[in-house]
N, C-alpha and C positions, 0 to 999 in steps of 0.2 A: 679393394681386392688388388696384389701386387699382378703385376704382369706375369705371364706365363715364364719361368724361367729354360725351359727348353719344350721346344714341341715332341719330339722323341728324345727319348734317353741314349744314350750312346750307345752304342751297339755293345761294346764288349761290357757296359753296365746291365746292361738287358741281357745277358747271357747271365750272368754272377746273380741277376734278380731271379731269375728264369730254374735255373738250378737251386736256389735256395729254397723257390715255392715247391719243386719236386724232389727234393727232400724231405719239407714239410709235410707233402701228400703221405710220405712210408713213412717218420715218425711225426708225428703230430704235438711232440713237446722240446724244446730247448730246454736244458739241463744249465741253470747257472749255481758254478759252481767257485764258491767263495772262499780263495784261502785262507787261513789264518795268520796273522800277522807273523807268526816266529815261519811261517815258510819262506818268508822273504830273506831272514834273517839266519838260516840255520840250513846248511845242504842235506842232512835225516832227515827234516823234516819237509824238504822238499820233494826228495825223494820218497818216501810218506807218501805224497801228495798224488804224485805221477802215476805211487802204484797202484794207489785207491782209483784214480780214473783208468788205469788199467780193466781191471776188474770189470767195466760196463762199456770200456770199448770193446775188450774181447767178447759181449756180450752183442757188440753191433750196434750201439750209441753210435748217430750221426752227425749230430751237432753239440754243440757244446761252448762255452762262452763263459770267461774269465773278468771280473770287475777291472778295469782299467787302473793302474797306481803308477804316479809320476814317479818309477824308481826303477834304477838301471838292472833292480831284482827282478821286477815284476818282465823287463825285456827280456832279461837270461831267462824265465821262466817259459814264457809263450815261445822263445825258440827251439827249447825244449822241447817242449808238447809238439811243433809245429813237427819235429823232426822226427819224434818216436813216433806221433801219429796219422803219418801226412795222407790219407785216405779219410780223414775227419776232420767237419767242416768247424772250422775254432773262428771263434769271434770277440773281441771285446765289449766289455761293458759299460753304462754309465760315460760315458762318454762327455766333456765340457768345454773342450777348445782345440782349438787346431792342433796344438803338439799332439794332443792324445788320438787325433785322427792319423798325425804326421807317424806317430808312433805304431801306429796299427799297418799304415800304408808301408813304412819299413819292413815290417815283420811278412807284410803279405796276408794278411789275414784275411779269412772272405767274405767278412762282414764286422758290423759294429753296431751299437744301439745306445742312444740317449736316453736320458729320463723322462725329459722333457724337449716339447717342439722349440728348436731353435732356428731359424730361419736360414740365419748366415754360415751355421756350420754345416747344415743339410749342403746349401750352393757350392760350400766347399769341398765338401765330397765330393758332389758331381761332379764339379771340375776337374777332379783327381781319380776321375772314374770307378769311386768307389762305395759301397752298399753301406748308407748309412739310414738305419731303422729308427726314428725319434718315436718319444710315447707322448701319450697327451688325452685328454678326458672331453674336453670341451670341442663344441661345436665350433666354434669360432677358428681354433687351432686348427682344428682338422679339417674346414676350407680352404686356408691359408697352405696347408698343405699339400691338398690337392691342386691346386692353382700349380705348384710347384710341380708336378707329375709323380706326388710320392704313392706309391702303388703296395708297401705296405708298411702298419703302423701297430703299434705297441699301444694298448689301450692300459696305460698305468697311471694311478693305481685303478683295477679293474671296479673296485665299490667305490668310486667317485665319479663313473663314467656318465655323460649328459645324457639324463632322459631320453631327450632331443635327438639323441645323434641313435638312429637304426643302423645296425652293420647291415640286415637283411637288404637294403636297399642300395647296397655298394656293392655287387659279387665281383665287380672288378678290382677288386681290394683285397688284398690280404691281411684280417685284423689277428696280429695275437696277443692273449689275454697277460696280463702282468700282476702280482701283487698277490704275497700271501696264497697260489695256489698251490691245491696239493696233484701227486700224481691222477686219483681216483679220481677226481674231479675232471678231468679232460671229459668226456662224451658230454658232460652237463654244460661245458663252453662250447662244445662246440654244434652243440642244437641251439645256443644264441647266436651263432654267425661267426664264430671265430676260427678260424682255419687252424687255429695248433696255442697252447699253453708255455709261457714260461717258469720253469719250477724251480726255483731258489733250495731256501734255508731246507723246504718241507720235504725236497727230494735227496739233496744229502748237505749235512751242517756242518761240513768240516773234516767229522770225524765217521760218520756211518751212514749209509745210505736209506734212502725208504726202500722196503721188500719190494715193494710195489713196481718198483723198477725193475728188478730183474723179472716180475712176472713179463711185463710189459714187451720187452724185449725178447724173453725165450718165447712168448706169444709168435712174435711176427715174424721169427727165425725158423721157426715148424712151420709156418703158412708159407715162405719162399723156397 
């Protein structure tokens, strides 16, 4: 088991973690949301892009999180969004070496997530005081992580997850569920222990949204 890499987390990281978990208390799902290659390559279709997530920001979408692409498009992109939507928490995604964290820590973004537990890019983020979420299935990972003070973690893919490993037994963790889920399914993760869903392809593919999502949202808009 490695050493403890910090006994508290840094105060202004514990704030950014602090705020993401009470976010996740009012909406209970991350929206990944995948562009399509010709957005990078084409300003309509960028634009396209921007105005479709319109649509359920104005609807009160809180967070939100773009797949990570090594390209000076994908930076003009997330500046964009950062800028028409700066009251919405943007994050990247996939996430595999330090540029793509260096690239996120530029932009300011307020968070990021791996696919998988990487050891030395998590210590990197610390270091750079910044909210990096890795995922991972196994038991073994998720000590390794813990050892680390990682407080919460991406259980991806959710149907490979260890027997072994109970979320019930962690409440000081915040697990969320990854992989293939759809909106309607959030209540059913989260009577397993998972504090909130991330919804890919099945909440919108590009091109049109699940209904399911604006139910979601005008839901919790009449209730505040």
């Amino acid at each position: 088991m490695p050493t403890t890499y910090n006994n508290k987390p840094d105060i202004n990281l514990l704030e950014k973690i602090n705020n993401f978990k009470n976010h996740l208390k009012i909406q209970s799902f991350i929206l990944l949301a995948r562009p399509k290659d010709i957005v990078y390559e084409s300003d309509i279709a960028k634009k396209k892009f921007i105005q479709d997530l319109s649509l359920i920001v104005d609807k009160g979408l809180l967070i939100l999180e773009i797949p990570w692409v090594d390209n000076i498009n994908w930076f003009d992109l997330m500046s964009d969004l950062k800028s028409k939507f700066p009251h919405l928490k943007i994050g990247s995604a996939s996430l595999k070496n330090k540029k793509s964290i260096d690239d996120s820590l530029k932009l300011d973004l307020n968070f990021s997530m791996m696919r998988f537990w990487d050891k030395d890019l998590y210590i990197y983020s610390k270091k750079n005081n910044y909210l990096l979420i890795p995922g991972m299935t196994s038991v073994k990972d998720f000590k390794e992580a813990i050892s680390y003070n990682c407080c919460i973690i991406k259980i991806f893919p959710v149907s490979k997850k260890d027997i072994l490993l109970d979320l019930n037994k962690f409440n000081q963790i915040s697990f969320l569920g990854a992989g293939d889920i759809a909106l309607n399914e959030i209540n059913k993760f989260k009577s397993l222990g998972f504090r909130g869903v991330i919804v890919g392809r099945k909440g919108y593919d590009g091109e049109k949204f699940d209904p399911e999502i604006f139910k979601i949202l005008n839901s919790r808009m009449k209730n505040t």
